[in-house]
MIGU-767252 format. One record per residue: residue in one letter; x, y, z of N, C-alpha, C, O in turn. Coordinates in steps of 0.1 Angstrom, whole numbers, plus 5000, padded with zeros to 4 digits. Example, Ala and Ser with C-alpha at 12.3 -4.5 7.8 and 13.67 -1.06 7.14 Angstrom:
BEGIN
a513249435078512349555078513249675078514249675085 s512849785071513749895071512950005079513450115080 
END
This chain:
BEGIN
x724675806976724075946975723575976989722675906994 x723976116999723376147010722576267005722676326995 x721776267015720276357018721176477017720176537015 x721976547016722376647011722976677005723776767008 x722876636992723776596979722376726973722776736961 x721776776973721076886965721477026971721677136966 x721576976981722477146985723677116989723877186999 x724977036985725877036985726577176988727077206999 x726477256975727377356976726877476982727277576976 x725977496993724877576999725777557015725877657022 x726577397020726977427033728177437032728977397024 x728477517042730277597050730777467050730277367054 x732377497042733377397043733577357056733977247058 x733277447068733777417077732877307080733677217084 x731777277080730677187082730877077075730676967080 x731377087063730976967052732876897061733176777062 x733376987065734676847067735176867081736376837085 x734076927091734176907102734376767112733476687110 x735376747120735376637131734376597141734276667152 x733576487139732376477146733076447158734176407161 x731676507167732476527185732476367188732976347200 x732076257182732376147187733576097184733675987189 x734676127177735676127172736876107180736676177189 x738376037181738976047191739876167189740176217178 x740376217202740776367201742476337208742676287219 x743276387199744976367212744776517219744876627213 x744676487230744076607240745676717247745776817253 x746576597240747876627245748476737235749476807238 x747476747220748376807210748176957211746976987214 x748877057209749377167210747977227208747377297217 x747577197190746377267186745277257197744677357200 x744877117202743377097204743677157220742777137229 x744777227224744877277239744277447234743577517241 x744577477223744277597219743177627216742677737218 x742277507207740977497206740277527219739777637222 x740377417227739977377236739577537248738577597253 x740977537248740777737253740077797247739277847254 x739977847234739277927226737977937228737278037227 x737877787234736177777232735577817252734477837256 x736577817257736377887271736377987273735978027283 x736978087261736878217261735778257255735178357258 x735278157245734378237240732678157247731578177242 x732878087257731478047265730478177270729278167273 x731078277270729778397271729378487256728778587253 x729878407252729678517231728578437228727978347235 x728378457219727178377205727778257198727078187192 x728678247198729678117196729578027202730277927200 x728678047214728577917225727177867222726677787230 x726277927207725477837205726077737193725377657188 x726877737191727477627180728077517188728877537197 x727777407183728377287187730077297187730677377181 x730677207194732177217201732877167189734077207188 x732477087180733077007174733077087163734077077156 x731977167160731477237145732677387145733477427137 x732377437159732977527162734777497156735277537145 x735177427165735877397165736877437149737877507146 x735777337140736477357125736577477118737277507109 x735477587125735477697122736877777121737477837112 x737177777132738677837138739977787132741077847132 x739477617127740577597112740577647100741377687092 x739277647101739077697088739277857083739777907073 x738777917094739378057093740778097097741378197095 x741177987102743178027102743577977089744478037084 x742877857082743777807073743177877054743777887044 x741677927057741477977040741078107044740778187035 x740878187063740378327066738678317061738178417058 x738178227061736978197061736078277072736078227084 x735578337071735078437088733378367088732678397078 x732878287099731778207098730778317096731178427098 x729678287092728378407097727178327102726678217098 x726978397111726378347126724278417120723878497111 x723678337128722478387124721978527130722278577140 x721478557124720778737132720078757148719978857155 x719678607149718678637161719778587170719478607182 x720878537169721778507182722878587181723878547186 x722978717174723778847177722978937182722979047176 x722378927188721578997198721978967212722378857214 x721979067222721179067233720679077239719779137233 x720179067251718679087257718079217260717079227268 x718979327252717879457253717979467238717779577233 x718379347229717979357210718879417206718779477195 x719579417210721479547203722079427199722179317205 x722679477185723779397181725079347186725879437187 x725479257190726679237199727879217192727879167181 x728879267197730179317186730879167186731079137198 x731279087179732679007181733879047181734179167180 x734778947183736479057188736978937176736778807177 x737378997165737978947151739478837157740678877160 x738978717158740578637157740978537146741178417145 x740978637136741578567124742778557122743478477116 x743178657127744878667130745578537142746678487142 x744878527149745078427165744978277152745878187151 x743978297147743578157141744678147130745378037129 x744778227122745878167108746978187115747778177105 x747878217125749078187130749078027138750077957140 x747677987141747477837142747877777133748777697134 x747077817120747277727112748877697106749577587106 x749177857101750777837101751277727109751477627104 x751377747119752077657132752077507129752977427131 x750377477123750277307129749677297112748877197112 x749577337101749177307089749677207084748877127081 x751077187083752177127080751976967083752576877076 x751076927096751276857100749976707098749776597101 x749276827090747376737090747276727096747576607099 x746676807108746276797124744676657126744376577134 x744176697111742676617113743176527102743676557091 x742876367111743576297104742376157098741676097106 x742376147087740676047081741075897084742275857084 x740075837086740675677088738975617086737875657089 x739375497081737875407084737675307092737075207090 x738275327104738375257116736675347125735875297133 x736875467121735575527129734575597117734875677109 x732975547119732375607112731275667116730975627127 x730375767110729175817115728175837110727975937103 x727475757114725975677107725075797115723975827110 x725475867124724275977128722975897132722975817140 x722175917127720375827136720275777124719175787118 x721175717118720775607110720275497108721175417106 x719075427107718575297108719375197098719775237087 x719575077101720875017096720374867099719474827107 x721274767090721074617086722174607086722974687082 x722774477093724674477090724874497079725374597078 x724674437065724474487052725174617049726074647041 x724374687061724774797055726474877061726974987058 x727074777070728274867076729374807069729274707061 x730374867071731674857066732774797077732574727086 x734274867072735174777083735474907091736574947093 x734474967094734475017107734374977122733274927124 x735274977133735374927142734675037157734374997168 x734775177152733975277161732775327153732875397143 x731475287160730475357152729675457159729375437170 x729275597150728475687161727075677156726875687144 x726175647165725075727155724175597155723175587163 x724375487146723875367139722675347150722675377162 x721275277142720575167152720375087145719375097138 x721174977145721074827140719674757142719074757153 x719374707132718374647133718074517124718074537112 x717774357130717674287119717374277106716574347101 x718074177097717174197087716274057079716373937083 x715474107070714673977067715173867067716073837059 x714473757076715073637078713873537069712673527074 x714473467056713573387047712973297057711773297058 x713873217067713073107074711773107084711073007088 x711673247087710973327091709573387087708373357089 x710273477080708873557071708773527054709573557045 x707773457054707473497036706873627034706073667042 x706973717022706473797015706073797002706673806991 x704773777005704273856987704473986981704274076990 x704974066966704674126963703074166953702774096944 x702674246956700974306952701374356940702174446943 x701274356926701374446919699974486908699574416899 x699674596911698874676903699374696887700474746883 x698374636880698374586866697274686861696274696868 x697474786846695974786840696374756826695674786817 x697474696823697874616814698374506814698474436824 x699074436799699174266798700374296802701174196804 x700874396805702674366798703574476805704774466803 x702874586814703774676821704574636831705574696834 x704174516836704674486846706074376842706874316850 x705874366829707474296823708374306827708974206828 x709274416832710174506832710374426844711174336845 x709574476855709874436869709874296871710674246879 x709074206863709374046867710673966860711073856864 x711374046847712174006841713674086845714574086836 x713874166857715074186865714874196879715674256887 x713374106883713174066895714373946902714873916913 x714473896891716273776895717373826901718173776909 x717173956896719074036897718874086910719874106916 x717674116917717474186929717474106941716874006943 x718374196952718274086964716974136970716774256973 x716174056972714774066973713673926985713873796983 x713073966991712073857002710773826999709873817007 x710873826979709373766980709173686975709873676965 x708273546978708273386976707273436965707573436953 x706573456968705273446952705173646950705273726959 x704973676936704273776932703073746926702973656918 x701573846930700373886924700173996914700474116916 x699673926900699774046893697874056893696973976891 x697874226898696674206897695874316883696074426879 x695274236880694574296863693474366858692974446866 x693174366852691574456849690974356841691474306832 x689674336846688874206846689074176828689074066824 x689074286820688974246803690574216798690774196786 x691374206807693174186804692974066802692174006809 x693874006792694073846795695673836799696473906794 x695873726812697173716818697873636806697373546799 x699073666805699973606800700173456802699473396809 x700873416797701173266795702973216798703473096798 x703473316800705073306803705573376808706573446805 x704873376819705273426831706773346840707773406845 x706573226841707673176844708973186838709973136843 x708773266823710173256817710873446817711573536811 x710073436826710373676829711473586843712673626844 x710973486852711273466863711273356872710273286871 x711973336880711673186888710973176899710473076903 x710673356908709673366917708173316911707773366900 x707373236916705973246913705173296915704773316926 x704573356896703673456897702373426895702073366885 x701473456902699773406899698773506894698073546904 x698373586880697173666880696173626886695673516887 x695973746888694173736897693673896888694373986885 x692273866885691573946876690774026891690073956899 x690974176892689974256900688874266893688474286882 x688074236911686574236909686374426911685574466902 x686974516918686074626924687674746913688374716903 x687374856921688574926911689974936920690274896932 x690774996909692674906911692274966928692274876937 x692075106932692475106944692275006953693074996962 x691374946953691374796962691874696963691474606970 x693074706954693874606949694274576962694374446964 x694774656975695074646989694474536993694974436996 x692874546993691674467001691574336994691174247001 x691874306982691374246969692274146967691774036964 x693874156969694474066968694873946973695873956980 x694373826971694273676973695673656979696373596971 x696273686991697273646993697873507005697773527017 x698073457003698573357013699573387016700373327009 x700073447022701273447029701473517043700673617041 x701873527053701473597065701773757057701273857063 x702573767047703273957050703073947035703073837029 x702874087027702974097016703374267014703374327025 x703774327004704274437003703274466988702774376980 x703174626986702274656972703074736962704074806965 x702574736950703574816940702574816932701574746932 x702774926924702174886904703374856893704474806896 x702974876883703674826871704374936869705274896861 x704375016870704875126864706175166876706575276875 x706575066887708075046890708874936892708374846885 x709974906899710474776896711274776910711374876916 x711874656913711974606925713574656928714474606920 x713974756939714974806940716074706943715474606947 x717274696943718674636939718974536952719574426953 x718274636962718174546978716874616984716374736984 x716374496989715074566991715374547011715374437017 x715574647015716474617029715074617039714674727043 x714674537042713674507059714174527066715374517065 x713674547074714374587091713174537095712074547090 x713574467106712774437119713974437133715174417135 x712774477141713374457156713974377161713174287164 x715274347166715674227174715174157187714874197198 x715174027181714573937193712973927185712573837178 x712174057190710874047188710274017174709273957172 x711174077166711274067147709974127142709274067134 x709774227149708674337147709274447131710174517132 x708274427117709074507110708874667115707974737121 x710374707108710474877108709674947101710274957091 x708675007100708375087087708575267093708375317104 x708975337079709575417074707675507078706475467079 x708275607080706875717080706875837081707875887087 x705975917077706176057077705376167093704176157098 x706076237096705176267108703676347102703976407091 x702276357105701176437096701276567107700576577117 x702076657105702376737106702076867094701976827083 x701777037097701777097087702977117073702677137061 x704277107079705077097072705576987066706477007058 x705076877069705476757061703976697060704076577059 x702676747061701476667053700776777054700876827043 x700176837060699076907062698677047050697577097046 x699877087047700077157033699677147016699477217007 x699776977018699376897009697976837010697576747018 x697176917000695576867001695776747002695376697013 x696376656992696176506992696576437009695976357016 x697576487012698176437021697376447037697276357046 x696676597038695676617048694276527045693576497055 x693976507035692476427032692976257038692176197045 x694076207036694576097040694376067057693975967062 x694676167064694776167076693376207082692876187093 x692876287072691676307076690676177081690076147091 x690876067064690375947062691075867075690475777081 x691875897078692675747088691975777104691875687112 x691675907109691375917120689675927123689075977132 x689275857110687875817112687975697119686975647124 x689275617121689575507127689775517140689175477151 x690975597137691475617153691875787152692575837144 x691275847164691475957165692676017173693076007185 x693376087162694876157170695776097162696976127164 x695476017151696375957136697276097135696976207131 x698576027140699576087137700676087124701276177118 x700775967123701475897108701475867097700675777095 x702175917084701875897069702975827071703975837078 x702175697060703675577057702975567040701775567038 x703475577033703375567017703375387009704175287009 x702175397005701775227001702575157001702675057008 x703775216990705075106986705875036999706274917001 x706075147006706675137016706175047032706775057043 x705274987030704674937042704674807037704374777025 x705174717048705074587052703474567060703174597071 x702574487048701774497057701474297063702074197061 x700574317070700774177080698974147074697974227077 x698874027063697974007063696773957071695673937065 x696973957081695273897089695374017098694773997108 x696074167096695374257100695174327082695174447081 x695074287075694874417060693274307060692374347053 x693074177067691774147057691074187073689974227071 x691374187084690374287093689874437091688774477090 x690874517089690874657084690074647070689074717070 x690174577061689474587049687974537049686974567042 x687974447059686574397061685674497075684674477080 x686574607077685874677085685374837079684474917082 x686774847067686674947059684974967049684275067047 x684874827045683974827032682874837043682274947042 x682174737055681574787061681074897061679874917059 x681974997064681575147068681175197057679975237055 x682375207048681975287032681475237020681375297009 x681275087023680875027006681674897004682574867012 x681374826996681974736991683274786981684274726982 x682974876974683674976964684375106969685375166964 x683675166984684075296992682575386983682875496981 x681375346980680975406975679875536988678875596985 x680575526999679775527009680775637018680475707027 x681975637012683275717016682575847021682675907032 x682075887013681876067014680276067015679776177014 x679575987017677875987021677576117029676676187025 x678276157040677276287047678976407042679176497049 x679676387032680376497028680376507014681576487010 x679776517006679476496991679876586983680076566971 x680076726990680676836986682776826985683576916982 x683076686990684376686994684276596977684876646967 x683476486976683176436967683276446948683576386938 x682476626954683076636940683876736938684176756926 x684676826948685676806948686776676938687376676927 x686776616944688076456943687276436930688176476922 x686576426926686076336914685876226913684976176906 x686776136922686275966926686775936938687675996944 x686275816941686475746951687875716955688575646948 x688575776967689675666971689775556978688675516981 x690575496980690875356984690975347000690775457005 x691375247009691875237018692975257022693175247034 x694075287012695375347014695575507014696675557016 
END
């Protein structure tokens, strides 16, 4: 599934089966001398803000289905704001196509592919021999790093699901934590959900500190609740050489956080740390490195509480707003 599989039928054919310009081109062939001109003629029009490659398909596309592109409003202008006329070559273009249709000028092969700014695991390539785009990056090496997974429990038994098709998943965690609510009693067959070893631990403070709370030995641990299950490949990335993990994050920006009450109060919380907190990374999603989660957490409670009951002390009006306490995530 790609990131544009929801508006699929929203982009121009010519786009969706356009030749990326990293692509090899026979510069000898009839058509792409015609292209190639087309696009010299049209270097002083509004067509010289479209990419060469994008362009390009346009002018098949309108020779071969008369597809006529539509250009945005503010780049048919000129600089006294008057509409600028185009010179119609649909006729120039579908006697192309006539000409070289016949022949499948754009030819597919899986020798070349294009990963675009893709972050990537060999895992994840194919028998492609030209790649555009890709940044490779290691992936979890067991001899290396152990991982725990954290899982938030407020029952005996939600978390079944995920420890009994935890087997089927290619997955980097040596032990799972299930963590409980002090009146739960832990199960008794736990080893027969799974062969990873699982240990309850009963929380002392509430679930959100399950972060701070959890008894983990292992240098790296990852967090979840019960109410999901461990994806099919759980793909790490870290850095080569240095084996620094990748994590995934959101910029705190207005249009991707600041819009969202929850998402601005987050950032708000984080740059009581450090000022100029630029980054949302989402719990699930972070590798975190335990002997910095028990500094942060032993610096966290400090400030706000053992519980965070101290969180909102000179803003109490934000307080009851929220209705309760949040966590350190």
């Amino acid at each position: 599934e790609d990131k544009w599989d929801n508006f699929y039928e929203d982009i121009p054919l010519s786009l969706l089966h356009h030749t990326n310009g990293n692509a090899i081109y026979n510069t000898s062939h009839p058509l792409m001398e015609r292209l190639v001109g087309q696009l010299e003629v049209e270097a002083p029009c509004p067509y010289n803000s479209i990419p060469y490659d994008y362009r390009m398909s346009q002018m098949w596309v309108e020779g071969t289905l008369q597809i006529v592109p539509k250009l945005a409003p503010k780049i048919m202008l000129n600089e006294e704001g008057e509409n600028i006329t185009l010179s119609n070559n649909t006729a120039m273009f579908t006697k192309w196509g006539e000409m070289f249709q016949h022949e499948d000028p754009f030819r597919y092969t899986k020798v070349i592919h294009n990963y675009a700014a893709t972050n990537l695991i060999p895992r994840h390539l194919g028998p492609e021999y030209i790649i555009h785009g890709a940044k490779l990056y290691s992936p979890w090496d067991p001899t290396r790093i152990n991982v725990t997974l954290v899982v938030s429990e407020w029952f005996s038994d939600r978390s079944t699901h995920l420890l009994k098709t935890l087997d089927q998943k290619d997955h980097p965690f040596s032990e799972v934590i299930i963590m409980l609510p002090p009146i739960i009693a832990e199960r008794d067959d736990y080893e027969e959900l799974t062969v990873v070893p699982v240990r309850p631990q009963h929380r002392q403070g509430p679930d959100v500190l399950d972060l701070c709370d959890a008894t983990v030995n292992s240098e790296w641990f990852m967090l979840t609740n019960s109410y999901h299950h461990v994806a099919r490949h759980v793909d790490l990335m870290f850095t080569p050489g240095t084996f620094k993990p990748v994590v995934p994050f959101t910029p705190a920006t207005y249009p991707f956080c600041f819009k969202f009450a929850y998402c601005k109060e987050t950032v708000s919380l984080a740059q009581r740390f450090k000022a100029g907190f630029d980054k949302v990374v989402q719990d699930f999603d972070m590798l975190y490195k335990t002997e910095e989660r028990n500094k942060f957490c032993d610096e966290w409670k400090s400030r706000f509480g053992e519980q965070g009951e101290d969180l909102y002390k000179r803003e109490k009006h934000r307080l009851l707003t929220r209705k309760k306490i949040v966590g350190p995530t």
